[in-house]
ZADRENVEX-384787 format. One line per field, with one value per residue: residue in three letters; x, y, z of N, C-alpha, C in turn; residue number from 1. Coordinates in steps of 0.1 Angstrom, whole numbers, plus 2048, in hexadecimal, padded with zeros to 3 digits. Example, Ala and Ser with C-alpha at 12.3 -4.5 7.8 and 13.67 -1.06 7.14 Angstrom:
# residues 2
semi <- (ala,ser);
n_X <- (884,880);
n_Y <- (7C7,7EA);
n_Z <- (84E,847);
ca_X <- (87B,889);
ca_Y <- (7D3,7F5);
ca_Z <- (84E,847);
c_X <- (884,881);
c_Y <- (7DF,800);
c_Z <- (84E,84F);
vextor <- (1,2);
This chain:
# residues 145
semi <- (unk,unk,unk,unk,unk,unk,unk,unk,unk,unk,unk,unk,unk,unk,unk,unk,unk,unk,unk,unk,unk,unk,unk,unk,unk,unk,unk,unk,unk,unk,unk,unk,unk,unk,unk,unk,unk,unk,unk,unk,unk,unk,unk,unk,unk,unk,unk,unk,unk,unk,unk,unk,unk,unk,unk,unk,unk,unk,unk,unk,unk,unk,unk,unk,unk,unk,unk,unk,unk,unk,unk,unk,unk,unk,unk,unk,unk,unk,unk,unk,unk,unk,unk,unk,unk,unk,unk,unk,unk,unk,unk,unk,unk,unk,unk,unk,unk,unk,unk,unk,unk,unk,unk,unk,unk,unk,unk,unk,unk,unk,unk,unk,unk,unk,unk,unk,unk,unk,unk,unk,unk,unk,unk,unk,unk,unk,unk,unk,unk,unk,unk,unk,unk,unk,unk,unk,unk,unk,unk,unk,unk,unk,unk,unk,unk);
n_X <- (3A4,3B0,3B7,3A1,39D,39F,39C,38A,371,359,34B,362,374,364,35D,37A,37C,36B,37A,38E,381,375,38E,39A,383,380,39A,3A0,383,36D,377,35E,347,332,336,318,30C,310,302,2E6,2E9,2F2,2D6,2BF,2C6,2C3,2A6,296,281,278,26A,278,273,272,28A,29C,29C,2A5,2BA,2C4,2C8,2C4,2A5,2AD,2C8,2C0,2B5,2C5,2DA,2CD,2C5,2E0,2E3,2D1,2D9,2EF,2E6,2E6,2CF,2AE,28B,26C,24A,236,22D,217,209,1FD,205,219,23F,25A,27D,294,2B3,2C5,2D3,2ED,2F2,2F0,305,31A,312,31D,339,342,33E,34E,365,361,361,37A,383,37A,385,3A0,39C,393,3A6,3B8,3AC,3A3,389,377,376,36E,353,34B,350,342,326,327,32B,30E,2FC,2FF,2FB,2E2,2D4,2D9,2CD,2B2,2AE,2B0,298);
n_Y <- (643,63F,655,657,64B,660,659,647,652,65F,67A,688,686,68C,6A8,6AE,6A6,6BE,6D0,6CD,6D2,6E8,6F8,6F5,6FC,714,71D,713,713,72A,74B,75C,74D,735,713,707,71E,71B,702,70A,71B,709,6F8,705,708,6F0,6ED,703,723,719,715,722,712,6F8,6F6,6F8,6DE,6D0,6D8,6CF,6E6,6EF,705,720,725,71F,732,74B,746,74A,766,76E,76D,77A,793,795,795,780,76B,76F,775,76F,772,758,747,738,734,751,756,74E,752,749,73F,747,74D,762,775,773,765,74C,74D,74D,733,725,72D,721,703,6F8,701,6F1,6DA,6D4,6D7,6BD,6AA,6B1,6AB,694,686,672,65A,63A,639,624,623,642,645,630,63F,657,64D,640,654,668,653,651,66B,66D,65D,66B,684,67A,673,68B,698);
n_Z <- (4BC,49C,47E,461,443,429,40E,408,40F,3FC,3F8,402,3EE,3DA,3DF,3D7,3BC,3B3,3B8,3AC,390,38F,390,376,365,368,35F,345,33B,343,355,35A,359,369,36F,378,36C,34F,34D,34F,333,31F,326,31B,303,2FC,304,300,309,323,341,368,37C,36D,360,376,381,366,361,381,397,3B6,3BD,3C9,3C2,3A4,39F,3A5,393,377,380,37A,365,355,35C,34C,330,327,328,329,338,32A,31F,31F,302,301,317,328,345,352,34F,339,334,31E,30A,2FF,2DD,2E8,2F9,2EB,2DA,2F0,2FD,2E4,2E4,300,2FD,2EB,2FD,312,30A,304,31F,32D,322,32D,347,349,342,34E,350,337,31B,323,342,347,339,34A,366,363,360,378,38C,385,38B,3A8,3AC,3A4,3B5,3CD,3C9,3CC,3E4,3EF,3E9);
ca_X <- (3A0,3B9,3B3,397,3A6,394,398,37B,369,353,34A,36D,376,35A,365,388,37A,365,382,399,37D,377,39C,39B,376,388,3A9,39A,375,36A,371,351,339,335,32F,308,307,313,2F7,2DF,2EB,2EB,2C6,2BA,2CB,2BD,299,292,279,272,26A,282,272,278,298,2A1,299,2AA,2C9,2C7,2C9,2B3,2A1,2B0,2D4,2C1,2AD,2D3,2E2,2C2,2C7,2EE,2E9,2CF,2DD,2FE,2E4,2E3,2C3,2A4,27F,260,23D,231,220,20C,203,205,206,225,24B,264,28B,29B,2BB,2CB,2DE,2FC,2EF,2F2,313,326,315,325,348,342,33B,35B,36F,35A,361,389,389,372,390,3AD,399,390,3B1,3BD,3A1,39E,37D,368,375,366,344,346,350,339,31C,323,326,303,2F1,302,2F7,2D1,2CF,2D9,2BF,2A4,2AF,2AB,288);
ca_Y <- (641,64C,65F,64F,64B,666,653,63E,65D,663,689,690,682,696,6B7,6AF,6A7,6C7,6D9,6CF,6D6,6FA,6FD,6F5,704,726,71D,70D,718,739,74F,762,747,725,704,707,72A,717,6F9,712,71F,6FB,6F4,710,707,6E3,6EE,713,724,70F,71E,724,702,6EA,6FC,6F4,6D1,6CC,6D8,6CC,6EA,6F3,712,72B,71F,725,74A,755,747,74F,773,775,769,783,7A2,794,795,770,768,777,775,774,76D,747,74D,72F,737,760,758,74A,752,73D,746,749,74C,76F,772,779,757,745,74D,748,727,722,72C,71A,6F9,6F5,6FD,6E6,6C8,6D3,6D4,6B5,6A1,6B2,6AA,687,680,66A,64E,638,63B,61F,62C,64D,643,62A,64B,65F,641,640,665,669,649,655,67C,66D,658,67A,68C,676,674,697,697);
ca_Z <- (4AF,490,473,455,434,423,3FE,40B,40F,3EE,3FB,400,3E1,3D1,3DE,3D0,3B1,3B0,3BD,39F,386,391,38A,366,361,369,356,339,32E,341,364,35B,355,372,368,377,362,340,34C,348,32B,31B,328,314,2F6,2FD,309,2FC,30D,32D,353,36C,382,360,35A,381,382,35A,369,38C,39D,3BD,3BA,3CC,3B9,396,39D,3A7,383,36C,37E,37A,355,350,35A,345,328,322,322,32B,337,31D,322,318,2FA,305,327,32E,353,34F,347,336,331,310,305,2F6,2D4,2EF,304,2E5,2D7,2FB,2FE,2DE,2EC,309,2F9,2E7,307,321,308,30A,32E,331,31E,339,355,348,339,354,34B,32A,315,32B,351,346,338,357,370,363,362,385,391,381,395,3B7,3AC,3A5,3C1,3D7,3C7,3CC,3F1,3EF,3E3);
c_X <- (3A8,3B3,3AF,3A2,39A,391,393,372,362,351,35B,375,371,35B,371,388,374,36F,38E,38E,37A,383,39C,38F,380,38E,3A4,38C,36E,36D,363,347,33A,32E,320,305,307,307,2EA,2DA,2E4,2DE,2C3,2BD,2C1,2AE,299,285,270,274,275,283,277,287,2A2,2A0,2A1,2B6,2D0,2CF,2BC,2B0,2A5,2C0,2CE,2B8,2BA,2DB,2D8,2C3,2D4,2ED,2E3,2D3,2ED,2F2,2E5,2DA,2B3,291,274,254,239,224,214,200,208,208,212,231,254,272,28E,2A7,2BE,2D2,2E9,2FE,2F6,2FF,31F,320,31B,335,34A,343,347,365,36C,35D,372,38C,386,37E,398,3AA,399,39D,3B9,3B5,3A4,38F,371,36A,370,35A,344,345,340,328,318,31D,317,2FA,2F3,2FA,2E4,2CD,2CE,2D0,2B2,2A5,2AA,29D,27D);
c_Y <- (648,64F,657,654,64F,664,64B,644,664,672,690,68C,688,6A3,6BB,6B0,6B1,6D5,6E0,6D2,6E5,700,701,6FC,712,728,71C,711,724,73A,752,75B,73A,71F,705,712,721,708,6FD,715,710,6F7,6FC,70E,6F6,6E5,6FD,715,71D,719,71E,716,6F6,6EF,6F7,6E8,6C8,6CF,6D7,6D3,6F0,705,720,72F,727,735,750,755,74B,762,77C,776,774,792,79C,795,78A,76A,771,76E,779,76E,763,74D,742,731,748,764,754,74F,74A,748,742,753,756,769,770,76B,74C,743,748,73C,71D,71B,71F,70B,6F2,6F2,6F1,6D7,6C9,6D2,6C7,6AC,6A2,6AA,698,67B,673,65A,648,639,635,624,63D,64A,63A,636,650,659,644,64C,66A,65E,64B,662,675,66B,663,682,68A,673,680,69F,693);
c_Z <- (4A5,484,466,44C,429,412,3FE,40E,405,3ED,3F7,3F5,3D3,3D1,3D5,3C2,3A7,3B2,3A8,393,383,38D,37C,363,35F,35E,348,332,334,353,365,362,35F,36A,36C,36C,352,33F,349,339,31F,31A,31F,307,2F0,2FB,309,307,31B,33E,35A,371,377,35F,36A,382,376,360,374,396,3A8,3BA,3BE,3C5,3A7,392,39B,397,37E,373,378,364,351,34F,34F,33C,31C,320,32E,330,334,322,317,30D,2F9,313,327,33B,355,348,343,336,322,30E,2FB,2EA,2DD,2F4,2FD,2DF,2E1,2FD,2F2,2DD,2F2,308,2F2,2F6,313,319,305,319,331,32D,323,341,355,341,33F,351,33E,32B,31B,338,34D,345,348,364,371,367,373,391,390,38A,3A1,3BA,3AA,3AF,3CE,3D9,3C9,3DB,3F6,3F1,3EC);
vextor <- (1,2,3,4,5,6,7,8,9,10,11,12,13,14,15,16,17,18,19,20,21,22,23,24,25,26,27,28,29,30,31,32,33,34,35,36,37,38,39,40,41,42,43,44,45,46,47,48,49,50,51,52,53,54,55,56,57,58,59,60,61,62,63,64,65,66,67,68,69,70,71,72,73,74,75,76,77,78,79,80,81,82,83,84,85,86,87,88,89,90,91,92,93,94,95,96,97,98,99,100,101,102,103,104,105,106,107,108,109,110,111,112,113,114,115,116,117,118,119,120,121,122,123,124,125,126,127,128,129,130,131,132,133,134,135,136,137,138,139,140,141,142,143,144,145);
C-alpha cells in the first residue's frame, strides 16, 4: 500500500492551517495574549458579566481549556470575578479597565492579520471558507455533545 495524499486529509489540512495562523498571531497581534485568551476577552466585551459555563459554550471552549484562560487572564489583571448582583450564589466575570483597553489593541491587530492570512482568497472564497469552516466546526461539536 503507498503513501495517502494528505491534501485530501481535512485534519491535516487543519493543523496546517492552525499552524500558519499561530505564526502570524505571534508576528502580527500579540506573543502575550492567544487567540482563545483574546476570544474571551471579546466575549466579555460582547456579553459583560456572564458565568464561566455561558462564557464556555459562547466561545466554544471545553471547560477545563476556559478555567485555565479566565485564570491566566486574571492574574494578568484582565478581568475579574464579582458576585451576580442577581443571584448572590453565583459569580459572573467581568472585564478590567486593563481587559478593556487590550481588547481594544487587540481588535485592530486581529483584523490586520485576518486580511494577511486571508489575502490569498477574493471577497466571496472567504465568506465561502469561512461559511464552511464554521458548518464542519458545528457539526464536530455537536458530535461531541
Amino acid at each position: 500500500m503507498g503513501a495517502v495524499d494528505l491534501t485530501t486529509h481535512p485534519g491535516h489540512l487543519a493543523r496546517r492551517l492552525q499552524q500558519a495562523h499561530s505564526l502570524l498571531w505571534g508576528a502580527m497581534v500579540s506573543e502575550e495574549t492567544t487567540s482563545p485568551q483574546f476570544a474571551v476577552l471579546n466575549a466579555l466585551i460582547e456579553k459583560p458579566d456572564i458565568d464561566q459555563r455561558t462564557l464556555s459554550e459562547h466561545v466554544h471552549l471545553d471547560r477545563s481549556t476556559i478555567a485555565d484562560v479566565v485564570a491566566r487572564l486574571g492574574r494578568r489583571g484582565l478581568l475579574e470575578r464579582v458576585r451576580d448582583p442577581r443571584d448572590g450564589r453565583r459569580n459572573v466575570l467581568k472585564l478590567t479597565d486593563e481587559g478593556e483597553r487590550l481588547h481594544r489593541k487587540l481588535v485592530t491587530r486581529t483584523a490586520r492579520m485576518n486580511r494577511v492570512f486571508l489575502a490569498p482568497l477574493d471577497e466571496d472564497e472567504r465568506e465561502l471558507l469561512l461559511r464552511l469552516i464554521g458548518r464542519v466546526a458545528d457539526a464536530a461539536e455537536e458530535l461531541r455533545a
